[in-house]
C-alpha distance (Angstrom), angle and dihedral (degrees) to the residues before:
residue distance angle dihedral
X1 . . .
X2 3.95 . .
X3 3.34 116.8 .
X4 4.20 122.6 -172.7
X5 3.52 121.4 -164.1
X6 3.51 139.2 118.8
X7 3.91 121.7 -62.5
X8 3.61 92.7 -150.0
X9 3.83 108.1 50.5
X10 3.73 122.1 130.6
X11 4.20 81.7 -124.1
X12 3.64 100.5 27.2
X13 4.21 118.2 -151.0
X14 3.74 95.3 -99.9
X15 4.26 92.7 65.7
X16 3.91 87.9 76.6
X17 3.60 99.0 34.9
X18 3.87 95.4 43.0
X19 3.75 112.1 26.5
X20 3.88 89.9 156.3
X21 3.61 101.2 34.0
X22 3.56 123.5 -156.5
X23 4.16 110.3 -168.6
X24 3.33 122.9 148.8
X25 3.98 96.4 -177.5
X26 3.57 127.1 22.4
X27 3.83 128.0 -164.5
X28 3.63 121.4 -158.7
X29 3.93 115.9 -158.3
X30 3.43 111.4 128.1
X31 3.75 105.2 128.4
X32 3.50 137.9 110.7
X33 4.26 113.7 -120.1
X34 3.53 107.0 170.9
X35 3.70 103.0 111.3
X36 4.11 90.1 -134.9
X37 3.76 94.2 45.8
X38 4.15 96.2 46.8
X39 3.96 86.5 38.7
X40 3.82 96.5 53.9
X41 3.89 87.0 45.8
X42 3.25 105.0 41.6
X43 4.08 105.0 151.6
X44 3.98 88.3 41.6
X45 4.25 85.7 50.8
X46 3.90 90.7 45.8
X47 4.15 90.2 41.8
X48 3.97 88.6 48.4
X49 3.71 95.1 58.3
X50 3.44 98.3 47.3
X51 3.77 114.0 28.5
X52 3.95 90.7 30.6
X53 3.55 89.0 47.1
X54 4.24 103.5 51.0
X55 4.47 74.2 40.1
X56 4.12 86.5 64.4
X57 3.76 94.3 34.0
X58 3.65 96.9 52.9
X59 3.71 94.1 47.7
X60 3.62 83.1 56.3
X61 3.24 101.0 57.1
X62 3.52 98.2 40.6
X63 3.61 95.6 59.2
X64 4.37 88.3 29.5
X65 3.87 94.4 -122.5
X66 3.54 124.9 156.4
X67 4.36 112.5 -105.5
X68 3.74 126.8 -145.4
X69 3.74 106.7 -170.9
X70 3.45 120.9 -174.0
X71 4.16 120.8 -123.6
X72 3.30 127.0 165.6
X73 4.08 156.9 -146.2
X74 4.14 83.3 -89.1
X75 3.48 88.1 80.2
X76 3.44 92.8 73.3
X77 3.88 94.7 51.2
X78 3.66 113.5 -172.0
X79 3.99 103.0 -4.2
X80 3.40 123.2 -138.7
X81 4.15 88.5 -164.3
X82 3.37 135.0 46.8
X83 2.96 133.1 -127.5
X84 3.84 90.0 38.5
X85 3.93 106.1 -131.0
X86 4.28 116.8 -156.9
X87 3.73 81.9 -115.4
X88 3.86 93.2 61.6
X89 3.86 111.6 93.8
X90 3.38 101.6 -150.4
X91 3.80 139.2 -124.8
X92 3.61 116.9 -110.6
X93 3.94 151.6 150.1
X94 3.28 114.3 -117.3
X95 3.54 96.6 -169.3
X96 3.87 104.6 42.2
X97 3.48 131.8 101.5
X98 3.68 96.7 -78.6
X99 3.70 95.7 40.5
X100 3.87 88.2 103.9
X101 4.24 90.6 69.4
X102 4.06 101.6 22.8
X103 4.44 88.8 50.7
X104 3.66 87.4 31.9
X105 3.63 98.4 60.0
X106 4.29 87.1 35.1
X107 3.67 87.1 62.8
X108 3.93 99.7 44.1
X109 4.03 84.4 51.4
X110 3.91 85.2 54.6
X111 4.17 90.7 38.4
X112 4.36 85.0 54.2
X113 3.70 93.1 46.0
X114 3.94 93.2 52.4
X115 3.71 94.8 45.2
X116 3.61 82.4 49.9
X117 4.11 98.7 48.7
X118 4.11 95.7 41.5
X119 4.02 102.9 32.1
X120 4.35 96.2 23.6
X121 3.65 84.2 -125.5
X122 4.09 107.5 -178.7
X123 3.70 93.2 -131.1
X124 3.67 120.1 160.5
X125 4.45 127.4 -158.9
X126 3.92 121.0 -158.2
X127 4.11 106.5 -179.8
X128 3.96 99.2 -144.7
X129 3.43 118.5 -140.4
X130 4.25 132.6 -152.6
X131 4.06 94.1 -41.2
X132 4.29 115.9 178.3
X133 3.82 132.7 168.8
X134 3.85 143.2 116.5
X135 3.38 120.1 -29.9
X136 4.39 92.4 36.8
X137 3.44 109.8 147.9
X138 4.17 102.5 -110.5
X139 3.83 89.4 -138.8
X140 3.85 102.4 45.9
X141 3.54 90.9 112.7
X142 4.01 95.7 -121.0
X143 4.33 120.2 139.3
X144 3.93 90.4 -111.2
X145 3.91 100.0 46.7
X146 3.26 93.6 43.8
X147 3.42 95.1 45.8
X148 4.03 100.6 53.9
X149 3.94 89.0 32.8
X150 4.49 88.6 57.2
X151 4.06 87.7 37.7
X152 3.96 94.8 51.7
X153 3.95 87.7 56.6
X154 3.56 95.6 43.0
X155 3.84 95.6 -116.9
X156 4.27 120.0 130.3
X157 3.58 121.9 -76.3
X158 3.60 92.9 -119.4
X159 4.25 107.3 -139.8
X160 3.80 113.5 -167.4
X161 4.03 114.0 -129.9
X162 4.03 108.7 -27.2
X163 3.55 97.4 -26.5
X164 4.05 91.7 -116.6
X165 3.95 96.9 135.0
X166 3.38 116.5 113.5
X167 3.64 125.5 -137.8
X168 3.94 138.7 172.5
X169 3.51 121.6 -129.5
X170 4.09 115.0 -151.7
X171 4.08 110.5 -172.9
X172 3.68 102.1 -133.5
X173 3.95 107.3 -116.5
X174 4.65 81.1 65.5
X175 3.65 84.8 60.1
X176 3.76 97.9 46.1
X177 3.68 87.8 55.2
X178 3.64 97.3 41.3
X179 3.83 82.7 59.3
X180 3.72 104.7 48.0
X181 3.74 80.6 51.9
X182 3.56 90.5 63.7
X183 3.68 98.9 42.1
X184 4.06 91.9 46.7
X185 4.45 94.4 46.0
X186 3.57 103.7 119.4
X187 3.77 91.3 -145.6
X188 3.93 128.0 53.9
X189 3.56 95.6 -112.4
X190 4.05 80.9 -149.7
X191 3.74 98.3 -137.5
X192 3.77 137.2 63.2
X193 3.76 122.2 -89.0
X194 3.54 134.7 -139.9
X195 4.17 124.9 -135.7
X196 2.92 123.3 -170.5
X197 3.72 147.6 93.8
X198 3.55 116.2 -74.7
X199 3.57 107.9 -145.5
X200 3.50 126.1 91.1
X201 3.85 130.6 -132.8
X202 3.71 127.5 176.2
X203 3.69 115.9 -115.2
X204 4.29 88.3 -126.0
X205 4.18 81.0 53.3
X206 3.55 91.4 53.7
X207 3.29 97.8 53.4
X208 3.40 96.9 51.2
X209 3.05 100.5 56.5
X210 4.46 92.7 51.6
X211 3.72 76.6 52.5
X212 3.43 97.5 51.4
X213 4.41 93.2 40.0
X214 4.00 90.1 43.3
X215 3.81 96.8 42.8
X216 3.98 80.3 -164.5
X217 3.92 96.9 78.3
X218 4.36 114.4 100.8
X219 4.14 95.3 -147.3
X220 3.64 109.6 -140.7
X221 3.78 135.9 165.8
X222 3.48 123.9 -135.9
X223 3.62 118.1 -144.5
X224 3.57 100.7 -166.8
X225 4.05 131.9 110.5
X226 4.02 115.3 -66.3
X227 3.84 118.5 -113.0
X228 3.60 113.2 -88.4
X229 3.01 114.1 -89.5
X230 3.62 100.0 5.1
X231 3.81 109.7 154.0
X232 4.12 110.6 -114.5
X233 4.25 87.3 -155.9
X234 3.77 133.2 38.1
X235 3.79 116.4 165.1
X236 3.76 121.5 137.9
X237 3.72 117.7 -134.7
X238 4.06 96.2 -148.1
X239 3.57 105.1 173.2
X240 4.28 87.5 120.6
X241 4.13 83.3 58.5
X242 3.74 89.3 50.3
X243 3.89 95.5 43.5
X244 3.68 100.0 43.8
X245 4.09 109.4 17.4
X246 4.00 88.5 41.4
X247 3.92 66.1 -131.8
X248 4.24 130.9 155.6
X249 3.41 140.0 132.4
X250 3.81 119.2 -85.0
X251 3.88 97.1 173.7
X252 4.50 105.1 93.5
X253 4.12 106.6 -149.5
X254 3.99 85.9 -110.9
X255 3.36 98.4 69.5
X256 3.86 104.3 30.4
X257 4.01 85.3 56.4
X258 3.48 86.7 44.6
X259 4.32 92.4 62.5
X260 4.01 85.6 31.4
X261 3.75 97.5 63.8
X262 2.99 91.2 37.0
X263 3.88 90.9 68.3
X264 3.62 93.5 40.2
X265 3.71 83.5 64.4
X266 3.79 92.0 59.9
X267 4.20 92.2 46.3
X268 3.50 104.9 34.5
X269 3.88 119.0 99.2
């Protein structure tokens, strides 16, 4: 059965459908993360998070099902360390543009951790990381879409300020199975989880190199000011993944750019 509704309703879709629940896993994505989407949506972002998050963890605990929300990297903001650790607690605006999805997600990690000190919920965080791979929307406003979406039509990759942020870049079928991992651990690790891949690339190197693969793609460097709020640094430290998911990404960004273009070419007008 699929069943669309709305994540963040007061009486969600699944109280009709599943009075008694029976769940013995839940999965909680339902966010938007591209920075144009959550930024031209702000209240619904914000509403998501919170709301749609206590929705999820109440169903949960109704029916006493493990929970794998999904956090992410924004909850570091802008770091002032890198790699970024689980222990580090981040350094970010909580009035900016993109306060809706970095305070967002910082208040559904606090929402999981209460439901899980009053009601011993078994809920469970991984803090996602740069992911990319087919089916990416072209327009969602992220540094590899937009880069293989401006190459195939021959226009500039457009770099914001110098290009000297640093991203990580995990193909998507890593994350999947850094997930599953979470979902099937026997034992609440008790403490969020970062995936992601750990090395670090320069958004001026990645583009590059989509120039280079695409042959199509003008490089150019845009001198102008950054986007607020745009982190310089985003590296995930993922020695927890490795120590209790046996977890780490097998995918190199050669190859997973490789099958990703690849798609775009089939999508993009």
């Amino acid at each position: 059965m699929f069943l669309e509704g709305d994540i963040s309703d007061v009486t969600p879709v699944w109280h009709k459908h599943f009075p008694v629940p029976r769940f013995d896993l839940v999965y909680n994505f339902a966010c938007p993360a591209s920075p144009p989407r959550y930024q031209e949506m702000p209240l619904v972002t914000m509403k998501t998070c919170v709301q749609g998050t206590m929705n999820v963890l109440d169903l949960a605990e109704r029916c006493g099902a493990v929970a794998v929300h999904a956090s992410t990297s924004e909850v570091y903001g802008d770091p002032d360390c890198s790699p970024q650790p689980e222990t580090y607690r981040g350094l970010v605006n909580s009035y900016g543009p993109r306060a809706c999805y970095d305070e967002g997600k910082r208040a559904a990690e606090a929402l999981c951790f209460d439901y899980r000190n009053m009601y011993h919920l078994d809920v469970r965080l991984v803090r996602i990381f740069n992911t990319y791979g087919p089916n990416m929307d072209p327009f969602d406003g992220r540094v590899v879409s937009n880069f293989i979406r401006q190459a195939l039509k021959g226009e500039p990759l457009t770099v914001y300020g110098h290009g000297q942020q640093s991203r990580s870049f995990c193909y998507v079928d890593d994350l999947i199975a850094g997930i599953v991992a979470m979902g099937e651990l026997l034992h609440n690790p008790g403490q969020p989880i970062n995936l992601g891949n750990p090395h670090e690339f320069k958004v001026i190197e990645l583009a590059e190199i989509v120039a280079k693969k695409m042959k199509g793609g003008r490089l150019v460097q845009h001198h102008g000011a950054m986007p607020v709020d745009d982190p310089r640094q985003r590296c995930p430290d993922i020695t927890r993944a490795r120590d209790l998911l046996r977890w780490e990404p097998k995918v190199q960004l050669d190859e997973g750019l490789n099958k990703t273009i690849e798609y775009f070419k089939r999508v993009v007008e």
